[in-house]
C-alpha positions, 0 to 999 in steps of 0.5 A, a space after each residue: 417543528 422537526 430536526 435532521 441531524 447531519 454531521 452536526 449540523 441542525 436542519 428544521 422544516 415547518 409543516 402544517 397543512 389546512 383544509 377549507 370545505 364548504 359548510 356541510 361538506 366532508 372529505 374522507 381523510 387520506 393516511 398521512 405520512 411524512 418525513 422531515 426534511 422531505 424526501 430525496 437524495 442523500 450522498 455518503 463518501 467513500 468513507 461513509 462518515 456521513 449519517 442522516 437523521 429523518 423525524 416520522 409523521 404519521 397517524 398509523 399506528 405503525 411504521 417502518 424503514 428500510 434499504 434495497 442495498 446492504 451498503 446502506 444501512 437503516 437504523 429505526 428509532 420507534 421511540 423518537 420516531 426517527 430513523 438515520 442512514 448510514 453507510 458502509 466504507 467502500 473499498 472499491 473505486 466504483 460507485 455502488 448501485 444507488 440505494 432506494 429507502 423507503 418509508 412505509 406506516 399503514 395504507 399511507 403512500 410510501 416514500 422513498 429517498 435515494 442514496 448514492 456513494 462515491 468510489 474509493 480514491 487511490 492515490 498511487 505513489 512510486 519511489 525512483 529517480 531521474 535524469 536530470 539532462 540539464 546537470 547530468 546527474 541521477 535525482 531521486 524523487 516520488 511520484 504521486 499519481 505521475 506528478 513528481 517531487 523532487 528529493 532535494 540532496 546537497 549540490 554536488 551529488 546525485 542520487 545513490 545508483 548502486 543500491 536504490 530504494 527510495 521507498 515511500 511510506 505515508 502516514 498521517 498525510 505525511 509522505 516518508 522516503 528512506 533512501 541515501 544519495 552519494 558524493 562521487 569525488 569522495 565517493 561516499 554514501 550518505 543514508 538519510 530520510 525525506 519527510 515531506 520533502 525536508 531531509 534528515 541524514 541519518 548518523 553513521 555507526 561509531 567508527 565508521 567516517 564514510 561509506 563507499 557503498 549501502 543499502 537502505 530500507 524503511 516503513 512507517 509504524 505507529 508514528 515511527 519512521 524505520 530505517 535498517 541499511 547495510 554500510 560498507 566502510 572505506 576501510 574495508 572491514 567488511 558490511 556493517 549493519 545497522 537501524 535507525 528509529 526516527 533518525 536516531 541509530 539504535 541497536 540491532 541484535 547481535 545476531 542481526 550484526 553479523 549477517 545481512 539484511 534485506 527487508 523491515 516492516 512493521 506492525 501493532 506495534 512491533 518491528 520485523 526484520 527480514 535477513 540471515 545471520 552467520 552461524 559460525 556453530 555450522 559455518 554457514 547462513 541461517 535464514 529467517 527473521 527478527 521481531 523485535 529482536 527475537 530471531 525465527 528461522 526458516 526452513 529450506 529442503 535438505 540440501 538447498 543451496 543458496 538459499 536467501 529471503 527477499 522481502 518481508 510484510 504482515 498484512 493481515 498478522 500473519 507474517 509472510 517471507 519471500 525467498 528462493 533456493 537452488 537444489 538438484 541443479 533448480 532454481 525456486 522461489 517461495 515464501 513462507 507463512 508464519 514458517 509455513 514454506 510454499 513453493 512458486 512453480 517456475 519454468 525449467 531451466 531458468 537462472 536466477 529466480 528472485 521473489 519480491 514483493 507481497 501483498 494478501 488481499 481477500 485472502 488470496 496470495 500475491 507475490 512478485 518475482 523476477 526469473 532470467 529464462 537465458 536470453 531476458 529477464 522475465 517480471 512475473 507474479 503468482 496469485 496463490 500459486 499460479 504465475 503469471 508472466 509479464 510481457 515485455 514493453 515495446 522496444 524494452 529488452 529487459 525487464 525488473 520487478 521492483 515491488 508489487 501491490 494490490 488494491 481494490 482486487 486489481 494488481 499493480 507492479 511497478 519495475 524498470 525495463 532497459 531499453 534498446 538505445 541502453 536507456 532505463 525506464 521505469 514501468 508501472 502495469 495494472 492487470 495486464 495494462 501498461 500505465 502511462 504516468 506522461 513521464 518524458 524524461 529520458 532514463 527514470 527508474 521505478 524502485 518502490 510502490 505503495 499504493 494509498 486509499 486516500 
């Protein structure tokens, strides 16, 4: 009796063969060689969670196996006369080429078992909003893989138009949307969060009863779910700051109070916030970021002006900014590596130059911006250095750039273009290819993009 073991299940096979020769008769015996359970195809997820344990059989003295394909591995066990087949994880969305493993002992035939792997399956989530033509109204809603769910907010409202985010992070098999929506006959802002479809408004500052304006950001960490956003009360006192950590509001430096912010991520563990900060020592902004709490500064040319950061991220534990500048009459993005400032080439006599959106994938840098050569806005991105310009969509005038990913090599940008009729349509485009999601609605719009390996 021989046993496979495969994901904890128990597999026996009964082998035994007998030979009847007539008396006086001999045969020469050929080698043997067997594996239980019997040859022949075995699959692995992408995942590769999957392993695969065969018993040897043979009368040589020696025997071995092995893979024609480095994503599928052997691990030979001489002294159980096992061996067990595993895989590596794979990334991509292609199948790789099949593995053959073969088992050889002596002059005994060798025999072969195939292994296949699946692709990686992406699951491409979109932030945004839409109109509703039978209300009238602006509803906010994600889309995965271009089927939407709505957001649900109270009767009466609608989807906050004026300072969009709707940014989607998924965690544990839990989709989060930070975002605010806006009660126009009090014209008031409310900033809350959706798990899984249920929302939770987030409790404003002391002091503060309504917002007539706000800006909101977030990302999952750990479990956490993260929230920084900009309020402007009605009482005009000026931009109030603030952060929320799983719905609950909490401080934020002081440093962080007086000044903006513009981007949160999050990673083993600890929290940056992108933004600037008023020094009232030099009288003007100080560009940089906090990690939790602790404030590092950015350096710009001597003499920049304007000078702003746009988005933040730690893909692989190196903390990367994007931003721009103007100087000497030029407009520049950039971003910076663990302080380390590089300049993205753009074309001369451009206006308004803005780098958002930052992926690092096999080493190589992506950011994505947006330029206005002084007819229409342009939606670009650079990888290491080198732009490349997205054309606009049939019929669209404008376009913006609202988040940039990579997955799999491939790039994806997702963004919104006006159109003739002065409608506004989301856009989502893959390596030159403009990706239909079958939305029909008449204006939605695409703010965030997150891209998960499902």
């Amino acid at each position: 009796m021989h046993e496979i073991i495969r994901k904890g299940a128990l597999f026996i096979l009964c082998t035994g063969t007998a030979a009847l020769l007539p008396a006086g008769c001999t045969k020469e015996e050929k080698p043997v060689l067997s594996v239980d359970p019997a040859p022949g195809t075995i699959l692995f997820g992408a995942k590769a969670e999957e392993s695969y344990t065969f018993r040897v059989r043979t009368d040589q003295t020696s025997w071995n196996a092995f893979s024609d394909q480095s994503w599928c591995i052997v691990t030979k066990d001489a002294a159980n006369d096992t061996f067990t087949v595993t895989a590596r994880p794979n990334d991509a969305e292609s199948a790789p080429e099949k593995a053959v493993v073969t088992v050889t002992a002596g002059g005994a035939q060798p025999l072969t078992i195939t292994a296949s792997q699946q692709g990686a399956e992406y699951a491409i989530y979109i932030g945004g909003m839409y109109l509703d033509e039978t209300t009238g109204r602006m509803l906010p809603c994600y889309w995965k893989n271009g089927v939407r769910t709505d957001l649900p907010i109270p009767d009466g409202t609608e989807a906050d138009t004026t300072n969009p985010t709707y940014s989607v992070s998924v965690s544990d098999g839990s989709v989060y949307v930070g975002g605010s929506y806006y009660i126009s006959d009090r014209n008031n802002i409310i900033p809350c969060y959706w798990k899984d479809g249920i929302r939770t408004d987030l409790p404003l500052p002391e002091g503060i009863r309504t917002a007539v304006a706000g800006a909101f950001l977030s990302t999952v960490s750990g479990g956490s779910l993260h929230i920084i956003g900009s309020l402007l009360p009605d009482d005009g006192a000026g931009w109030s700051n603030c952060y929320w950590k799983d719905g609950v509001l909490s401080d934020l430096p002081a440093s962080a109070k007086n000044g903006y912010l513009v981007s949160i991520a999050a990673a083993e563990g600890a929290v940056y916030i992108a933004g600037a900060y008023f020094d009232d020592a030099v009288g003007e902004y100080v560009t940089g970021y906090w990690k939790d709490g602790n404030f590092t500064g950015l350096d710009y040319p001597a003499g920049a002006t304007n000078c702003d950061p746009s988005d933040i991220a730690i893909p692989d534990g190196s903390v990367y900014v994007t931003g721009n500048y103007d100087i000497d009459g030029s407009s520049f993005c950039c971003y910076w590596k663990d302080g380390v400032r590089t300049d993205l080439p753009l074309p001369a006599e451009i206006w308004s130059p803005y780098g958002h959106g930052i992926a690092v994938s096999e080493g190589s840098v992506y950011v994505g911006g947006n330029y206005d050569d002084k007819t229409k806005r342009i939606s670009c991105f650079w990888k290491d250095g080198v732009r490349t310009d997205l054309k606009l969509p049939e019929g669209a005038t404008n376009m913006y750039l609202a988040r940039l990913a990579v997955a799999n090599g491939s790039v994806y940008i997702a963004g919104e273009y006006a159109t003739e009729e002065k409608t506004t349509k989301g856009f989502l485009w893959k390596d030159g290819t403009w990706l239909d999601f079958g939305i029909r609605a008449k204006e939605y719009s695409f703010i965030s993009l997150t891209i998960v390996k499902e």
